[in-house]
C-alpha positions as CSV (number, residue, x, y, z in Angstrom):
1,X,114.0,-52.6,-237.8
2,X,111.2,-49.5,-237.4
3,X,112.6,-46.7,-236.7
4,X,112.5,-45.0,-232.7
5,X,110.5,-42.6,-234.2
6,X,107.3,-44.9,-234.6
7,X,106.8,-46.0,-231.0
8,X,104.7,-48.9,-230.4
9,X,101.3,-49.0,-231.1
10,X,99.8,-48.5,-227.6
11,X,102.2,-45.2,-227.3
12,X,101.1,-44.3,-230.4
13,X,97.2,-44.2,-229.8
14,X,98.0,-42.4,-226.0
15,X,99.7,-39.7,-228.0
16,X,97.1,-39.3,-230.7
17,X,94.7,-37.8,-228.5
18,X,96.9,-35.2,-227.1
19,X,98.0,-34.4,-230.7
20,X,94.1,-34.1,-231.9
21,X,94.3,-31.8,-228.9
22,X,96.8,-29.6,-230.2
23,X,95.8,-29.8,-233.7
24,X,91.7,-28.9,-232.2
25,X,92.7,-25.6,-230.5
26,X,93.6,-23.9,-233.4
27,X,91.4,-25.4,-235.8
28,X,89.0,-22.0,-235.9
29,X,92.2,-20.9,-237.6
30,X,91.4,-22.8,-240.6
31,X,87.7,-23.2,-240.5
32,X,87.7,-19.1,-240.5
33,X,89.4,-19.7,-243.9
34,X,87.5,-22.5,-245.3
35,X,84.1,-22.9,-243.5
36,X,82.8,-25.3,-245.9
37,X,86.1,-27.7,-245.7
38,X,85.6,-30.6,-243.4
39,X,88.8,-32.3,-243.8
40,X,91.2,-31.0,-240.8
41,X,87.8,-31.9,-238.1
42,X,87.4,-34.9,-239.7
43,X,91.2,-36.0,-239.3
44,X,91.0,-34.7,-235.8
45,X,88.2,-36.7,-235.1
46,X,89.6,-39.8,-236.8
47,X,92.8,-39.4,-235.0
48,X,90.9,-39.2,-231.7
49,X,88.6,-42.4,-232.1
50,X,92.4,-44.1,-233.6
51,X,93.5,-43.0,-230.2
52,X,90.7,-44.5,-228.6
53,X,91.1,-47.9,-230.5
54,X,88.1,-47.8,-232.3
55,X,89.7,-47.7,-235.9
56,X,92.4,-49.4,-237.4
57,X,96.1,-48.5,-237.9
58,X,96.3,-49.8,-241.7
59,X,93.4,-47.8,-242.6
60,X,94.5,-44.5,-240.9
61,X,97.8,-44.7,-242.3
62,X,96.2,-44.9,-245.6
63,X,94.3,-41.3,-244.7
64,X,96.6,-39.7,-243.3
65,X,97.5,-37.6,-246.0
66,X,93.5,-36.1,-246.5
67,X,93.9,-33.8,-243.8
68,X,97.2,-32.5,-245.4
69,X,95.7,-31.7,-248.8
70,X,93.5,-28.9,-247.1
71,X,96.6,-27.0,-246.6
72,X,96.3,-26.0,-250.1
73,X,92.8,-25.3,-250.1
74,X,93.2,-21.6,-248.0
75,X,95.0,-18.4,-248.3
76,X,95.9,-17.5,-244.8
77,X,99.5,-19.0,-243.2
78,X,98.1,-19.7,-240.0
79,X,95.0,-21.4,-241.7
80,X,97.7,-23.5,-243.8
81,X,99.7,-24.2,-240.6
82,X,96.5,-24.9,-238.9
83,X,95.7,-27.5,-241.6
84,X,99.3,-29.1,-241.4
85,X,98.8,-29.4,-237.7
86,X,95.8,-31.8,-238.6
87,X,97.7,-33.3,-241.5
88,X,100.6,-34.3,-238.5
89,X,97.9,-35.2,-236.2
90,X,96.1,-38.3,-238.5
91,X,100.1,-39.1,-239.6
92,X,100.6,-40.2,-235.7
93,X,98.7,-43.6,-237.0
94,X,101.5,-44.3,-238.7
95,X,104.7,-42.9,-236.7
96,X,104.9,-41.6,-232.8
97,X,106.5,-38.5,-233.8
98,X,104.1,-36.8,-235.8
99,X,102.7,-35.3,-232.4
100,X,105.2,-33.3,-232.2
101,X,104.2,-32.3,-235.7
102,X,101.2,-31.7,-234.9
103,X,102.2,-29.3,-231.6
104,X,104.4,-27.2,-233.7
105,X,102.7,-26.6,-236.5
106,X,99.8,-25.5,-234.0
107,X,102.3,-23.3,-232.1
108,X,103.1,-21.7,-235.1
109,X,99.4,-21.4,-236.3
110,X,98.8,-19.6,-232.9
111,X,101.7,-16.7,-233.5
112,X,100.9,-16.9,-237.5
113,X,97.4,-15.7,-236.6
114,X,98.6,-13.1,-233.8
115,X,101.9,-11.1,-235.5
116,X,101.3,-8.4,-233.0
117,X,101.8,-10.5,-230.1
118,X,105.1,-12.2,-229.8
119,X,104.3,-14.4,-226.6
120,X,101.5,-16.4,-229.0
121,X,103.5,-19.2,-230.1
122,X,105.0,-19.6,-226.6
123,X,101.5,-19.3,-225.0
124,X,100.1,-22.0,-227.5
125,X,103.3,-24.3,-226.3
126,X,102.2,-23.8,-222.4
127,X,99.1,-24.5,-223.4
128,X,99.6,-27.7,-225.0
129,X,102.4,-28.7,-222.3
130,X,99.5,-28.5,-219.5
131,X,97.5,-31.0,-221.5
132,X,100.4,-33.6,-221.4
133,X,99.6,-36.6,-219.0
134,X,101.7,-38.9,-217.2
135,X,101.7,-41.7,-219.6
136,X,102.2,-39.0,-222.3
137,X,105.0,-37.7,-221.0
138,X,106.8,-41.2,-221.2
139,X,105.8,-41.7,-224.6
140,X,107.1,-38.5,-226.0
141,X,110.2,-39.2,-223.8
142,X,111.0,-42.2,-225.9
143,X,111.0,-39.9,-229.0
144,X,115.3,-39.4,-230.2
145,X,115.5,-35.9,-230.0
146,X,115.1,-33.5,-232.8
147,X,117.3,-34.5,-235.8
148,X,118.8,-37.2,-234.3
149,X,117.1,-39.7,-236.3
150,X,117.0,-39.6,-239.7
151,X,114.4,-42.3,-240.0
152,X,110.8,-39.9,-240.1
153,X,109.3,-36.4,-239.0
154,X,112.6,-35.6,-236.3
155,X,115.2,-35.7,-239.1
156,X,116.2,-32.9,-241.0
157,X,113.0,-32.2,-242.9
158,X,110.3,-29.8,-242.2
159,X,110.2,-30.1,-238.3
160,X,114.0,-29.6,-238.1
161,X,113.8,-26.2,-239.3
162,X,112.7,-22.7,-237.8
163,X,109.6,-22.5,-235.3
164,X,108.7,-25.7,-236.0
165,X,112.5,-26.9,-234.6
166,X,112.2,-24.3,-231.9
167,X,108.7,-25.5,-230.4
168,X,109.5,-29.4,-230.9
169,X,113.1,-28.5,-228.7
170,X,110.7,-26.9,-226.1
171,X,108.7,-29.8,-225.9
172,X,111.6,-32.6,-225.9
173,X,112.9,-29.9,-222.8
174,X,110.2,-29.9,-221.1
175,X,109.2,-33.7,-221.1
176,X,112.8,-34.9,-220.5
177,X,112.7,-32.6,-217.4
178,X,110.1,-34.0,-215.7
């Protein structure tokens, strides 16, 4: 049995595009850092023509971990959050949850890159809330909540912990909510 985390297929190409969305606004982040990398746009783009139907979820799984490599490839936290965001962004191919992967590590890409501003990471969550459609909505609302699963991204790995666990609660608020 899959786990809750994957969502169907359909679900999982309607949330790609919101989370090539997230990942896209702060890719300057990491393109400031590595100018000459092409990796994170190219997983964005990928994830958006997955979303779109135009490429296949076999293959995409099997890239999904290009876009994570560039993490390694800068020197700035926000660039490498940045990249991550991308990395969780192609991963939503293969499992429904990376979205939220993809939203947090943006969030915390936004307040990385603004230390001086406190309200970034909570400004980069509104922002990405307001892109959120109706049909999105429901498909993030059939996500377990964080750490409920232990079955992918919303166990008790990476996402569980610190911002990342912070903005993924905000969203999972927000979307049950409405």
């Amino acid at each position: 049995m899959p786990s809750p985390q994957t969502l169907s297929e359909t679900d999982r190409r309607l949330l790609a595009g919101w989370a090539a969305d997230c990942a896209e606004h702060v890719l300057p982040l990491f393109e400031a850092d590595a100018p000459d990398d092409d990796r994170m746009r190219d997983a964005i783009v990928r994830t958006r023509a997955f979303g779109r139907g135009e490429l296949d979820t076999a293959g995409e799984i099997r890239r999904r971990f290009l876009a994570g490599r560039a993490a390694g490839a800068v020197t700035s936290p926000a660039a490498a959050a940045a990249a991550r965001a991308g990395a969780q962004a192609a991963a939503v191919a293969h499992m429904g949850a990376h979205a939220l992967g993809a939203a947090a590590y943006a969030a915390k890409a936004a307040g990385l890159a603004a230390p001086e501003q406190p309200e970034a990471v909570l400004h980069e969550v509104h922002w990405q809330l307001h892109r959120l459609t109706a049909p999105t909505r429901t498909a993030l609302r059939q996500l377990p909540p964080l750490g409920e699963d232990s079955a992918g991204p919303l166990g008790s790995g990476l996402l569980a912990t610190g911002i990342l666990a912070d903005v993924i609660r905000r969203i999972q608020a927000d979307t049950a909510a409405r």
